[in-house]
FIDRENMI-894887 format. One record per residue (C-alpha): residue number from 1; x, y, z. Coordinates in nm, 4 decimals, padded with zeros to 6 digits, always signed. Layout:
BEGIN
<NUM <X Y Z>>
...
This chain:
BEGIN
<1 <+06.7184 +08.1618 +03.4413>>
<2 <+06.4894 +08.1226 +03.1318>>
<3 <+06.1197 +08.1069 +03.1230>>
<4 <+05.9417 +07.7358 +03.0832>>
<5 <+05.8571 +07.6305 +02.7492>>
<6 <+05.4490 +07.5327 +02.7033>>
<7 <+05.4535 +07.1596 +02.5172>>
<8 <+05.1825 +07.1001 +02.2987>>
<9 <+04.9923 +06.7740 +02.3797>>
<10 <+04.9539 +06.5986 +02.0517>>
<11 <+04.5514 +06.4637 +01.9469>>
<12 <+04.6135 +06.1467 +01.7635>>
<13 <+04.8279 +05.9389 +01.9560>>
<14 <+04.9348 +05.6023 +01.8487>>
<15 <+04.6949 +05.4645 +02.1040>>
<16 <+04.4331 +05.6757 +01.9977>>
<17 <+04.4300 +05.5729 +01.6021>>
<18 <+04.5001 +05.1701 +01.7304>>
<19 <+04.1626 +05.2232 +01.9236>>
<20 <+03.9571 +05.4346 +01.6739>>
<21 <+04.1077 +05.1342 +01.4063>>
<22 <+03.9279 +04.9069 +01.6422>>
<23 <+03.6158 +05.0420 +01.7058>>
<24 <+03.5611 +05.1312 +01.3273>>
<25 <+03.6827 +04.7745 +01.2274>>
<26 <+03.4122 +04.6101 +01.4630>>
<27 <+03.1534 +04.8805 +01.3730>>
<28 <+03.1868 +04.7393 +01.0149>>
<29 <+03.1994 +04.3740 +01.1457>>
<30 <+02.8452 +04.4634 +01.3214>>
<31 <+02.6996 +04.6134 +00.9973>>
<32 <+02.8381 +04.4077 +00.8003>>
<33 <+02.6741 +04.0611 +01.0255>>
<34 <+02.3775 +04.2609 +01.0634>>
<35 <+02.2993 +04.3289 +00.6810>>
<36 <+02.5291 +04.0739 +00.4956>>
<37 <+02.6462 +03.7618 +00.6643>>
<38 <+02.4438 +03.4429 +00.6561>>
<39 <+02.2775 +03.4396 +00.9712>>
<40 <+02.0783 +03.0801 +00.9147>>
<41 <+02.1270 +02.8185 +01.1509>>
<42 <+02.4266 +02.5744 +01.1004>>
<43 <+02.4916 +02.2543 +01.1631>>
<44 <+02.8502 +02.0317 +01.1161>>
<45 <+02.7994 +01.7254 +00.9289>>
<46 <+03.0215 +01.4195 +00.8450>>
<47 <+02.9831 +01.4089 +00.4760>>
<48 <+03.0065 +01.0053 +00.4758>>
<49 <+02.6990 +00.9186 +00.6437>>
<50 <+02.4593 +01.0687 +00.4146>>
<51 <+02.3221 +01.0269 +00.0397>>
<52 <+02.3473 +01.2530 -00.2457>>
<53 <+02.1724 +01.2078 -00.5868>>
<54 <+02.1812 +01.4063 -00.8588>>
<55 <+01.8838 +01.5693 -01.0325>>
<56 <+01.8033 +01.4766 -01.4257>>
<57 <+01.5781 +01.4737 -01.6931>>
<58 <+01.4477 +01.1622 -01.7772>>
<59 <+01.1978 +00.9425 -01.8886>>
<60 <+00.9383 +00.8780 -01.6132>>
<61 <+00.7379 +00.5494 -01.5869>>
<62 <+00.4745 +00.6242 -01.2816>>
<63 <+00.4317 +00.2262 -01.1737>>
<64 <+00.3713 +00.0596 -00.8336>>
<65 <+00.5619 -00.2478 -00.7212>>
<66 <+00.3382 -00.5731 -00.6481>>
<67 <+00.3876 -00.9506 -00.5303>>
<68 <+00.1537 -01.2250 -00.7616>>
<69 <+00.1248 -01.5516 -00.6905>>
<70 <+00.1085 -01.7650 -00.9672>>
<71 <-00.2178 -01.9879 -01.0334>>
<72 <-00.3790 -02.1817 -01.2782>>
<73 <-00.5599 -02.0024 -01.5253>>
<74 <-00.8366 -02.2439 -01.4831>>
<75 <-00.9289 -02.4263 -01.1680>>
<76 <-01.2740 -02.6626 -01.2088>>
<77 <-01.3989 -02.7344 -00.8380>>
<78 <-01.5093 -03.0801 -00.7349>>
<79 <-01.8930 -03.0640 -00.5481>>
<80 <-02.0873 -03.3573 -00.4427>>
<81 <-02.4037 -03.3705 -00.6445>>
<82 <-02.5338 -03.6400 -00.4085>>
<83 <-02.4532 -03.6859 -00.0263>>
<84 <-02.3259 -04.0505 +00.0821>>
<85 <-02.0987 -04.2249 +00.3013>>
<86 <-01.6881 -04.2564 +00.1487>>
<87 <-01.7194 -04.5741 +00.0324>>
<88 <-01.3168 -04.5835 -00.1264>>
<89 <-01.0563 -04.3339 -00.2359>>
<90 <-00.8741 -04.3930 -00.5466>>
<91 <-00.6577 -04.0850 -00.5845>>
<92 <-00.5396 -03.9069 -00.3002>>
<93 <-00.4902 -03.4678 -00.2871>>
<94 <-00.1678 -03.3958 -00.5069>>
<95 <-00.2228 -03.6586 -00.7571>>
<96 <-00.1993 -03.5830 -01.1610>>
<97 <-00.5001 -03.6976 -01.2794>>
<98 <-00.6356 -03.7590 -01.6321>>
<99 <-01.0366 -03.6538 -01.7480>>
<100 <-01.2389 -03.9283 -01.6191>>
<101 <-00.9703 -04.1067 -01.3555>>
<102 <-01.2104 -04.2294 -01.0273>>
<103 <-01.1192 -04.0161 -00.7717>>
<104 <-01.3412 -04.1404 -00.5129>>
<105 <-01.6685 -04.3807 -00.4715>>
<106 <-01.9703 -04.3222 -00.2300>>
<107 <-02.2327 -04.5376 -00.0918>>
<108 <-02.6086 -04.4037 -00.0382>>
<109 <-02.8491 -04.7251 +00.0439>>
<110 <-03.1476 -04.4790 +00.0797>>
<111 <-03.0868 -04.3147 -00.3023>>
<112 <-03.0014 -04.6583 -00.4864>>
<113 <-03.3522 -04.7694 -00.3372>>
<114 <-03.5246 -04.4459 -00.4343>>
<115 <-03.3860 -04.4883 -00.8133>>
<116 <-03.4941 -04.8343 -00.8033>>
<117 <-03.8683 -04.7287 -00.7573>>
<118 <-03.8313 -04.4553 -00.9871>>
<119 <-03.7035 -04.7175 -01.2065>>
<120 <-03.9953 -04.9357 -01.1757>>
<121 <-04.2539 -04.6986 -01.2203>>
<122 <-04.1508 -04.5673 -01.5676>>
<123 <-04.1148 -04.9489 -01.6540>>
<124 <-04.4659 -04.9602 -01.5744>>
<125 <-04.5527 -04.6480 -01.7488>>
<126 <-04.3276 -04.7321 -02.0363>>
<127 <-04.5327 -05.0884 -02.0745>>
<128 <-04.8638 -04.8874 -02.0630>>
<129 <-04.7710 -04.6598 -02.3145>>
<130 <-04.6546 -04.9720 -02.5551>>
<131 <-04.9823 -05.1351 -02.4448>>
<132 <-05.1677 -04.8662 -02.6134>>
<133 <-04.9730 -04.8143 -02.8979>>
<134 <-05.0156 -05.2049 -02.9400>>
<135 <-05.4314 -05.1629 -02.8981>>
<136 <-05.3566 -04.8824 -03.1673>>
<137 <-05.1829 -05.1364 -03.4438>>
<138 <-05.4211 -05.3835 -03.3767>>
<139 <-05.7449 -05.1729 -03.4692>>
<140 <-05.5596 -05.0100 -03.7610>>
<141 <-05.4928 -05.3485 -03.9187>>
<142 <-05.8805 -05.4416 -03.8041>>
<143 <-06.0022 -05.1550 -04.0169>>
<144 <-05.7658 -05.2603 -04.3119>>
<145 <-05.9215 -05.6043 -04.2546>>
<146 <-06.2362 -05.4738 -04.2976>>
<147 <-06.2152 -05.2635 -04.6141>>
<148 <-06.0207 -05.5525 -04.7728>>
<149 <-06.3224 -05.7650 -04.6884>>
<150 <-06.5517 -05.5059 -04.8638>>
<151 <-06.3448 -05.5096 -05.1464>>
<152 <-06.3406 -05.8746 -05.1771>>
<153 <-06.7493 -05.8448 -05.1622>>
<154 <-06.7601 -05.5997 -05.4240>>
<155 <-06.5387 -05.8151 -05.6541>>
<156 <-06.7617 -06.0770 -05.6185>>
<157 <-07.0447 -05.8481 -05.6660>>
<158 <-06.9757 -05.6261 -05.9643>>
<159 <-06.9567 -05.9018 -06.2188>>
<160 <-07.2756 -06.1165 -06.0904>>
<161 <-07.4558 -05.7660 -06.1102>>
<162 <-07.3587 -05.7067 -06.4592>>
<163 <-07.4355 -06.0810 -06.5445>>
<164 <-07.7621 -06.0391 -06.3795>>
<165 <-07.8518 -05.7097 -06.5411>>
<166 <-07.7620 -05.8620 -06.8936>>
<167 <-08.0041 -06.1847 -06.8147>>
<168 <-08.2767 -05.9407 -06.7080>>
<169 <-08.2590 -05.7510 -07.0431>>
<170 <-08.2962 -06.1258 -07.2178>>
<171 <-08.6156 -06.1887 -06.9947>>
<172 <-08.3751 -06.4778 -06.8657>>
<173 <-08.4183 -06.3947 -06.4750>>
<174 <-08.6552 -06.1634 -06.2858>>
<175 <-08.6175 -05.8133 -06.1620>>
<176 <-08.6729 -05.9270 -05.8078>>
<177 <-08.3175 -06.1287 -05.8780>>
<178 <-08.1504 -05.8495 -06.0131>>
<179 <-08.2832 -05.5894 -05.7547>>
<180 <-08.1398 -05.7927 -05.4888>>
<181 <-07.8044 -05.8322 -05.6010>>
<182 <-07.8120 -05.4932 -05.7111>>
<183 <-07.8941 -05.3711 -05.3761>>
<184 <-07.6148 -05.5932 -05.2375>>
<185 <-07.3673 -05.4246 -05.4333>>
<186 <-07.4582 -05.0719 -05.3721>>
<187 <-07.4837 -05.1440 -05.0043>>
<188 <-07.1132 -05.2766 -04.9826>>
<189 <-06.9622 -04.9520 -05.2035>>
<190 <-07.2010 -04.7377 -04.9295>>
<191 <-06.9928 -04.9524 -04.6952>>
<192 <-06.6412 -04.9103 -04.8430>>
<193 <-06.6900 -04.5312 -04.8278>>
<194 <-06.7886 -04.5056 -04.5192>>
<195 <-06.5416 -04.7082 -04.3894>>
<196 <-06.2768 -04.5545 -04.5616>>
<197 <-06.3517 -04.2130 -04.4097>>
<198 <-06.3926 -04.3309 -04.0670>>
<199 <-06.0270 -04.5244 -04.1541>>
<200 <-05.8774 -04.1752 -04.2870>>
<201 <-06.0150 -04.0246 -03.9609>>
<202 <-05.8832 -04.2915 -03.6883>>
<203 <-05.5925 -04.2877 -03.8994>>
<204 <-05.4847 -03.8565 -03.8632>>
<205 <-05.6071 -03.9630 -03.4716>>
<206 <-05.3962 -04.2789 -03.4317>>
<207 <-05.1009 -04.1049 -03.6035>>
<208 <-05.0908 -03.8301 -03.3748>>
<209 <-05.1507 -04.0393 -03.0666>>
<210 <-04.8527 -04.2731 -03.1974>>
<211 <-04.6194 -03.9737 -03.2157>>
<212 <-04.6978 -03.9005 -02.8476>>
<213 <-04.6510 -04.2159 -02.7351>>
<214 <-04.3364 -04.1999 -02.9002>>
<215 <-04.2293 -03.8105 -02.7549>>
<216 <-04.3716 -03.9973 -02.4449>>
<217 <-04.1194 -04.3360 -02.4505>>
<218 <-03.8283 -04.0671 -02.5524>>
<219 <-03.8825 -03.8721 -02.2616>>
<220 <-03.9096 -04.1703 -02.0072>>
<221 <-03.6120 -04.3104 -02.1646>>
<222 <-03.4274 -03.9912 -02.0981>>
<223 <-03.5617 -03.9710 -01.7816>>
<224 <-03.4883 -04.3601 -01.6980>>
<225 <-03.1212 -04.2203 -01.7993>>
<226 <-03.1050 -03.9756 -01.5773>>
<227 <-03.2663 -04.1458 -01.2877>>
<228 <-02.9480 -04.3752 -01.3368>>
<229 <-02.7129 -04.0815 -01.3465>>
<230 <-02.8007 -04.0388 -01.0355>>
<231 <-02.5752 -04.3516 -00.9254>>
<232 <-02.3083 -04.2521 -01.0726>>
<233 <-02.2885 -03.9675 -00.9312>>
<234 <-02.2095 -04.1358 -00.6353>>
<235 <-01.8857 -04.1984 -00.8407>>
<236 <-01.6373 -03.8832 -00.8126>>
<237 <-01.4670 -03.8607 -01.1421>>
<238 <-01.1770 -03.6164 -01.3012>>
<239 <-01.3577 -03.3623 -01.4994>>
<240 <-01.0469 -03.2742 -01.6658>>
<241 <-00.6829 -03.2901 -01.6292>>
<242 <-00.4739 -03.1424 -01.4356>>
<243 <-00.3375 -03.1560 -01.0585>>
<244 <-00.6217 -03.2935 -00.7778>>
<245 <-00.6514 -03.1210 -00.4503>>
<246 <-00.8728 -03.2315 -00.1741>>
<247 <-00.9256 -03.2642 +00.1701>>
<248 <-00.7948 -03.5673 +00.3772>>
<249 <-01.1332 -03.7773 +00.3640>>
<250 <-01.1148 -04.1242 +00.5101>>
<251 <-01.3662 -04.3964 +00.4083>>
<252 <-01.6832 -04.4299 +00.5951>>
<253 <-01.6942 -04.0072 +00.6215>>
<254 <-02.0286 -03.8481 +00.5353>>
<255 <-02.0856 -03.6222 +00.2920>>
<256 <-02.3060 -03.3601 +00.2439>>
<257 <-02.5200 -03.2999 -00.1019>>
<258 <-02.2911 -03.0300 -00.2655>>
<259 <-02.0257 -03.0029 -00.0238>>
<260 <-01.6873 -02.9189 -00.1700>>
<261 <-01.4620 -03.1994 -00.2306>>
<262 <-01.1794 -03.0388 -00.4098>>
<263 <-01.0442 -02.9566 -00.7102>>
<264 <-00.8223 -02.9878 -01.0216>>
<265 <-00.6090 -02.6949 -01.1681>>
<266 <-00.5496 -02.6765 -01.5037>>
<267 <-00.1284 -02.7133 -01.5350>>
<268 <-00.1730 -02.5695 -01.9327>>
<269 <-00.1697 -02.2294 -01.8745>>
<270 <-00.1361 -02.0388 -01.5841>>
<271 <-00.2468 -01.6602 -01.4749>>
<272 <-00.1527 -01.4525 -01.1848>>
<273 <-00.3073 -01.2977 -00.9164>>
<274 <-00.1908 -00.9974 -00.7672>>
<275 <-00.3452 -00.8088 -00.4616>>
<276 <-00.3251 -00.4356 -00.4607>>
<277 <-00.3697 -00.1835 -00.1439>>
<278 <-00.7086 +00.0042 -00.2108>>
<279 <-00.5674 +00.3285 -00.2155>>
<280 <-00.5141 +00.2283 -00.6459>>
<281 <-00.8797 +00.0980 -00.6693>>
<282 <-00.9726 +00.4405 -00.8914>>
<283 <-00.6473 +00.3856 -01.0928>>
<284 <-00.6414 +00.0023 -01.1592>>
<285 <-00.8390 -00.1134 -01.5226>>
<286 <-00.8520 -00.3816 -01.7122>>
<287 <-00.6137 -00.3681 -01.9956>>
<288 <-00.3526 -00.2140 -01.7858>>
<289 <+00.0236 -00.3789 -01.8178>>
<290 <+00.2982 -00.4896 -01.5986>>
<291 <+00.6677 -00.6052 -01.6089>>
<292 <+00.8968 -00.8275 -01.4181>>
<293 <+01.2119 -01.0282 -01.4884>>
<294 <+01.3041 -01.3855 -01.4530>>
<295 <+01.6167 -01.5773 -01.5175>>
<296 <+01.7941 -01.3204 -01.6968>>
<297 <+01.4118 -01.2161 -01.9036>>
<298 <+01.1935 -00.9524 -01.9243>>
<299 <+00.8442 -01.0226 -01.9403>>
<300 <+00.4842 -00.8765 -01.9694>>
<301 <+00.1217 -00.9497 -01.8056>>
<302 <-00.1966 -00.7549 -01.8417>>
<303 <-00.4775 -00.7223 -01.6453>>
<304 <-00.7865 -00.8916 -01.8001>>
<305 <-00.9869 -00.9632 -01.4261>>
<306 <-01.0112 -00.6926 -01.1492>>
<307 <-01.1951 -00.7781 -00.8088>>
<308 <-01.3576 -00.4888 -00.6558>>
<309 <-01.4509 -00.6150 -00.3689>>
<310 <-01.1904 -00.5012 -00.0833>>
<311 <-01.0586 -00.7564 +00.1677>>
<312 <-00.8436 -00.6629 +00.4572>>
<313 <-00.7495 -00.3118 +00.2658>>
<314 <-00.6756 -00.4993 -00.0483>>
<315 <-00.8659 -00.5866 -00.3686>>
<316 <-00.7101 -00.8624 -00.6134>>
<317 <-00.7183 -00.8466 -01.0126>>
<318 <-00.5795 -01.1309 -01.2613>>
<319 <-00.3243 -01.1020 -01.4842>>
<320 <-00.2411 -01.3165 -01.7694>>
<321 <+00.1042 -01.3003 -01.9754>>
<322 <+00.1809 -01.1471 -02.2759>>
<323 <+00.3736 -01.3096 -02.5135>>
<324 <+00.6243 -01.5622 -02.4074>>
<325 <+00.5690 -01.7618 -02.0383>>
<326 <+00.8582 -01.7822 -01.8592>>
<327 <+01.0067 -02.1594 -01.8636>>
<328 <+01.0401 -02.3383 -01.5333>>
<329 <+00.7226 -02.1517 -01.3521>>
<330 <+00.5368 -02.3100 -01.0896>>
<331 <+00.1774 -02.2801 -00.9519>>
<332 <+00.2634 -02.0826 -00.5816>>
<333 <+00.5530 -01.9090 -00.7346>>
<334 <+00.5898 -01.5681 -00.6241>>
<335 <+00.6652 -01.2633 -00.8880>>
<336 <+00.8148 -00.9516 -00.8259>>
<337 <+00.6217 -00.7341 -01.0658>>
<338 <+00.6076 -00.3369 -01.1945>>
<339 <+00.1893 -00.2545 -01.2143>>
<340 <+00.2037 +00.0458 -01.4554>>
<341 <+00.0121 +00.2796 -01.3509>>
<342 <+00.0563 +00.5755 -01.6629>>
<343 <+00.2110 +00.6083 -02.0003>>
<344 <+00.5820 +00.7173 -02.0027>>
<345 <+00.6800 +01.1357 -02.0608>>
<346 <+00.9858 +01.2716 -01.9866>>
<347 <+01.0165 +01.4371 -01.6451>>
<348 <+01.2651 +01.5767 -01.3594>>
<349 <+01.3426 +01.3444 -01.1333>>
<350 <+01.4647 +01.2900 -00.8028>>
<351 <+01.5574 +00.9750 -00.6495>>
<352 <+01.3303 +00.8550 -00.3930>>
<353 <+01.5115 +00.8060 +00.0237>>
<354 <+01.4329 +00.8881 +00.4101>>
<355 <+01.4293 +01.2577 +00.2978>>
<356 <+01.1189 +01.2327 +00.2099>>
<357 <+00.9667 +01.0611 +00.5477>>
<358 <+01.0860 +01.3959 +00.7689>>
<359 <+00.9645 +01.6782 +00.4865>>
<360 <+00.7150 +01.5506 +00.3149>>
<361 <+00.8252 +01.6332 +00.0207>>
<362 <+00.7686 +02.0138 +00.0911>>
<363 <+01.1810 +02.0729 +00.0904>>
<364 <+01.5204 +01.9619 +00.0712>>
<365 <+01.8882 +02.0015 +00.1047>>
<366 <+02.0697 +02.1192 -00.1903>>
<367 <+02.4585 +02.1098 -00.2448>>
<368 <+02.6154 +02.3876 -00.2703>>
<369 <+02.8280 +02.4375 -00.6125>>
<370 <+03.1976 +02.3247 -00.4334>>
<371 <+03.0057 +02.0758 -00.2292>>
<372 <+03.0658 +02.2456 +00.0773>>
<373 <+02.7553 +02.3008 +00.2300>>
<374 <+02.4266 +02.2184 +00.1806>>
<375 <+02.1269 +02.4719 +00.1840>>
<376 <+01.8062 +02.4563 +00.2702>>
<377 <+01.5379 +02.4844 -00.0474>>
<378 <+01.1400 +02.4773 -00.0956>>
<379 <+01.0131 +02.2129 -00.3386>>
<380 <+00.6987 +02.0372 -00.5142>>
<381 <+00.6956 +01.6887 -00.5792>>
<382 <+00.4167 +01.5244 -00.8495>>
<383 <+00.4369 +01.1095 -00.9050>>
<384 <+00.6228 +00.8367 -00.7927>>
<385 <+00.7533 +00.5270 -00.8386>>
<386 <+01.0046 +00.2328 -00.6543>>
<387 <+01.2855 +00.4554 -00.7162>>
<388 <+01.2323 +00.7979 -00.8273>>
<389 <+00.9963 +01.1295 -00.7350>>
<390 <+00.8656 +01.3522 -01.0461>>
<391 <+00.9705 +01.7029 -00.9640>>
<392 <+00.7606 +01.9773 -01.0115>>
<393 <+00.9550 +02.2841 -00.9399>>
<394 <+01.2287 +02.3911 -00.6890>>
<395 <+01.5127 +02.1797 -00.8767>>
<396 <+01.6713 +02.1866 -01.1577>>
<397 <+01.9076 +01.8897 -01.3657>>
<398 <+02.2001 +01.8527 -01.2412>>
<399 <+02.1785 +02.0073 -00.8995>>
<400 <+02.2550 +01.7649 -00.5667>>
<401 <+02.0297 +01.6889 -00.3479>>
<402 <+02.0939 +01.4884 -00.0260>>
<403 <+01.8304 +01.2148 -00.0509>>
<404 <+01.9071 +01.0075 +00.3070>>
<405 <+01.7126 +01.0885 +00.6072>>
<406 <+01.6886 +01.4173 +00.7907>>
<407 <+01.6338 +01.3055 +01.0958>>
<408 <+01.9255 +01.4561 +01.2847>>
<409 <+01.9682 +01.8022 +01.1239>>
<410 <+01.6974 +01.9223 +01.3350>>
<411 <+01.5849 +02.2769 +01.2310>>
<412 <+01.9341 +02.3918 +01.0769>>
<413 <+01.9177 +02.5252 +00.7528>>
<414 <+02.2437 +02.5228 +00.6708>>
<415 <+02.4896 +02.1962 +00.6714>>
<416 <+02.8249 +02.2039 +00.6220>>
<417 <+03.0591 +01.9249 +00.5625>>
């Protein structure tokens, strides 16, 4: 019988290596997870509900958009100068009236009868003042009638004192005779030139006094005119044309002095009026432009009135167009305008969505190269307008960016489609 036969056990058995395969292979996996893989949170999306724009370089126009209503550029209000009772209406609100139509008539009893003894005291004022110019004629043309008498006497004089003088040389008549018609004739030129002053004097005085009377008439004239002005005020007339607007008044309504009774728009030329949200109040000027179409047209306004007073968290400003008016616009129309709010540069842009409600702006989503996921990425946003953001960095042209709302990727960074 022989001796047994020691076997040698083998080391690496087949289930050995399979196992050490395995434990190295998920070793690596580990390390490999650990220091390689993309460990970000993921999320599964359906690729159709969302919205993808494309970065680019373009030229940016920061503007904001605006409603104005369109008004007439010049509206003249209608104010009762004098109170009364509605005696009639001519022209009712809505009516196209012509400068000077009647739009309505009052009655005042108590200012006809004041006007009436305003009217009768500068009659009797005016009358005084033409009784003293009157008193004024007749002693000029006394004082004429005097120095032409004087004259007359000196006429009759001269030549009977150079007769006389002539006899008295002869020894024909005495000196007494002469002496007394001498006298006569010195006393009337004494006379005349006395007279004659005191005539150049009341004449400087009466001509001066005549040219007050007369400022004096031309004043209660004008203020007789006015004092009758005051009737017709009672009469409401167009002060232009255009379209009327008032309130329903019925006959036999009072009327306060200077109560608003309306108005009339100007239908020549029109403006419009745009309110803006006060957050622009800093940024708004006048001279600044703005664009909207119509029927097919582009067209341009400018801002030549701003309103800073705020109302409601709006002020308003006044534009007026540029150029060409659209045909067929209306007073009340509404316009759907672009209120520039900078000059033009190029800039990157992104388009503007819900993205932008859940980040802030601080970050978005961007595609991946084969559109197969979408990756989480920091960003810095400058202006904006109606459709587009300015980017300031984190973007580049070209590169995807899912615009729609974020809403239900929660805090994944990661989608994939």
């Amino acid at each position: 019988m022989g001796m047994d036969r020691k076997i040698k056990k083998k080391t690496w058995t087949k289930s050995r290596i399979i196992g050490l395969v395995f434990g190295v292979g998920l070793l690596s996996f580990i390390l490999y997870s650990f220091l390689f893989a993309d460990n970000r949170s993921k999320l599964n999306v359906d690729s159709e509900k969302i919205t993808i724009s494309t970065v680019s370089r373009e030229i940016f126009q920061e503007y904001i958009p605006e409603t104005g209503i369109v008004m007439p550029s010049q509206t003249i209000f209608l104010d009762a100068v004098e109170g009364g009772v509605v005696k009639n209406i001519t022209l009712e609100s809505g009516a196209l009236v012509e400068k000077g139509d009647t739009i309505m008539t009052l009655a005042n009893s108590n200012l006809q009868l004041s006007v009436m003894e305003r009217e009768s005291m500068m009659y009797e004022q005016l009358n005084i003042l033409r009784t003293t110019r009157l008193s004024l004629d007749q002693n000029d043309l006394q004082q004429r009638a005097t120095l032409a008498q004087i004259d007359y006497q000196l006429q009759l004089l001269k030549p009977q004192y150079e007769r006389f003088k002539e006899l008295a040389e002869k020894k024909l008549i005495s000196q007494r005779e002469l002496e007394e018609v001498k006298e006569q004739y010195e006393y009337n030129k004494r006379l005349k030139d006395l007279t004659y002053r005191a005539y150049q004097s009341d004449s400087l005085a009466r001509s001066m006094q005549l040219n007050q009377i007369r400022m004096s008439e031309d004043r209660m004239l004008m203020s007789m005119e006015a004092v009758s002005d005051l009737l017709d005020n009672l009469v409401i007339r167009a002060p232009s044309d255009g379209l009327l607007t008032t309130e329903d008044w019925e006959p036999g309504q009072s009327i306060m002095q200077g109560a608003r009774l309306g108005q009339v728009a100007l239908l020549d030329s029109f403006k419009v009026r745009v309110a803006i949200d006060e957050l622009y109040l800093p940024r708004i000027e006048v001279g600044q432009q703005a664009t909207f179409n119509w029927d097919g047209g582009n067209y341009r306004l400018e801002i030549y009135k701003k309103y800073p007073t705020v109302s409601e968290g709006n002020f308003e400003v006044d534009m007026r167009f540029i150029g060409d008016v659209p045909n067929g616009i209306r007073r009340g129309q509404s316009l759907r305008i672009r209120l520039e709010l900078g000059s033009s540069e190029e800039a990157i842009l992104l388009a503007t969505g819900g993205f932008f409600r859940d980040t802030g702006g601080n970050w978005v989503f961007v595609m991946s190269n084969d559109g197969s996921r979408a990756y989480k990425r920091n960003i810095r946003l400058g202006r904006k307008n109606s459709e587009y953001y300015e980017v300031l960095e984190g973007v580049e042209p070209g590169e995807k960016v899912i615009t729609s709302s974020y809403e239900n990727f929660g805090n994944n960074e990661v989608l994939v489609f």
